[in-house]
C-alpha angles and dihedrals in degrees: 000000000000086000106042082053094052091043088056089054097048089053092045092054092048080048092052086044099052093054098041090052082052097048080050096056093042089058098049104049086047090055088053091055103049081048088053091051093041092059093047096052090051080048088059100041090063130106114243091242105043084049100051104021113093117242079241102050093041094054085051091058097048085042084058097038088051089052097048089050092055090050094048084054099040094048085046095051080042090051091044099045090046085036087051091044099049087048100095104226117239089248097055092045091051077048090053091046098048097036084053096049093045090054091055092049086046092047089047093048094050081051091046082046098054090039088045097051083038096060090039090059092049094049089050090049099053087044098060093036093061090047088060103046088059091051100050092073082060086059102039086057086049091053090039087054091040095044090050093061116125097232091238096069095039078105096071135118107232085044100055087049102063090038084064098048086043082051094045085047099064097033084062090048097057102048080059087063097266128139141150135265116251098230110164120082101358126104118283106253108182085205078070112009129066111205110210096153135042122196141166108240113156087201098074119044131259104292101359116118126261110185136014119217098179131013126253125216140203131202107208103305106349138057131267107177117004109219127247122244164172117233124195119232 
C-alpha cells in the first residue's frame, strides 16, 4: 500500500513537472513573438531616410543645408543692405532739390548781374555821349577863333591862353575815350564820313575825300558826330 502510494506521488510530481516545463515553453514562445511584433512595428514607424540614411551621410547634408541657409541669409541681409542703400533718403532727396534750385538762382542772378552791368554800360555811354556832343560845338568854336589868328598875334597873351585851355580841352577829352575822325585822304566810309560835296579833282583818287568841312568824333567805338565832307568822283 505504502508503495503504491509513493509510486502515485512520484507520478503525480513528474506529472507536475512535465506541465509546468510546457507552460514554461508556451511562455516563453509567446514572449518572443510579441518581441518580434513589437520590432517591426518600431521598423515601420520609422521614417525612409532615417532608416536608410548613415549616422555619417546624414550629419554631411545638414552640415550643407545649414550652409545654404546661411548663404541664402546672408545674400538676403547683402540684397537689403545695397537695396537700402540705393533707396535715396527723404532728407537727401529734399538736399538734391534745394541744392538744385539754389544753383539756377544763382545762375539767374549771375545773368541779371552781367544784363544789369551791360545796360549800365550803355546808359552810361549814351550819357556821355550826349554830354559830348554838346560839348564839340564848344571845340569847333575854339578851332574856328584860333584858326582865324593873324600869325603875327599869335604871341599874345590872350592868344596863347585860350590855345592852353583848347589844348587842355582836348587833352581832357581823350583820356574819356574821345578822339577825331581822320577825314582827309582816306576812303570815304559812310559808318564814319558824311558826304555833303562831290568834285572832280584828279589829285585825290575816285571816291577818297578830299576836304573836311567839319570833324567827326568818336566816343570809344562808336560815333558821336560823323564829319562832314567833300569826296572826290
Amino acid at each position: 500500500m505504502d508503495k503504491e502510494k509513493d509510486m502515485n506521488q512520484e507520478k503525480t510530481q513528474e506529472e507536475m513537472v512535465k506541465e509546468a516545463v510546457e507552460e514554461a515553453k508556451k511562455a516563453a514562445a509567446e514572449t518572443a513573438e510579441n518581441a518580434d511584433s513589437d520590432t517591426e512595428a518600431e521598423e515601420d514607424g520609422k521614417a525612409p531616410e532615417e532608416a536608410e540614411i548613415p549616422e555619417e551621410a546624414g550629419d554631411t547634408e545638414a552640415g550643407e543645408a545649414e550652409a545654404e541657409g546661411a548663404e541664402e541669409v546672408s545674400g538676403e541681409k547683402k540684397r537689403g543692405f545695397f537695396s537700402k542703400k540705393n533707396k535715396k533718403d527723404k532728407k537727401d532727396e529734399k538736399i538734391e532739390e534745394l541744392t538744385d534750385k539754389l544753383t539756377r538762382q544763382m545762375a539767374e542772378f549771375d545773368n541779371f548781374r552781367k544784363r544789369t552791368e551791360k545796360e549800365k554800360s550803355q546808359m552810361y555811354e549814351i550819357g556821355a555821349k550826349d554830354i559830348i556832343e554838346k560839348i564839340l560845338p564848344v571845340v569847333d568854336n575854339f578851332e574856328r577863333g584860333l584858326g582865324a589868328v593873324a600869325e603875327e598875334d599869335k604871341e599874345h597873351p590872350f592868344i596863347q591862353g585860350m590855345d592852353k585851355v583848347y589844348k587842355q580841352l582836348m587833352t581832357t577829352l581823350e583820356g574819356i575815350g574821345v578822339k577825331p575822325i581822320e577825314a582827309v585822304g582816306q576812303e570815304f566810309n559812310p559808318d564814319f564820313h558824311n558826304a555833303v560835296m562831290h568834285e572832280e579833282n584828279e589829285e585825290f583818287g575816285e571816291n577818297i575825300v578830299s576836304e573836311e568841312f567839319q570833324k567827326g568824333y568818336m566816343y570809344r567805338d562808336s560815333v558821336v558826330r560823323h564829319s562832314m565832307v567833300k569826296v572826290a568822283n
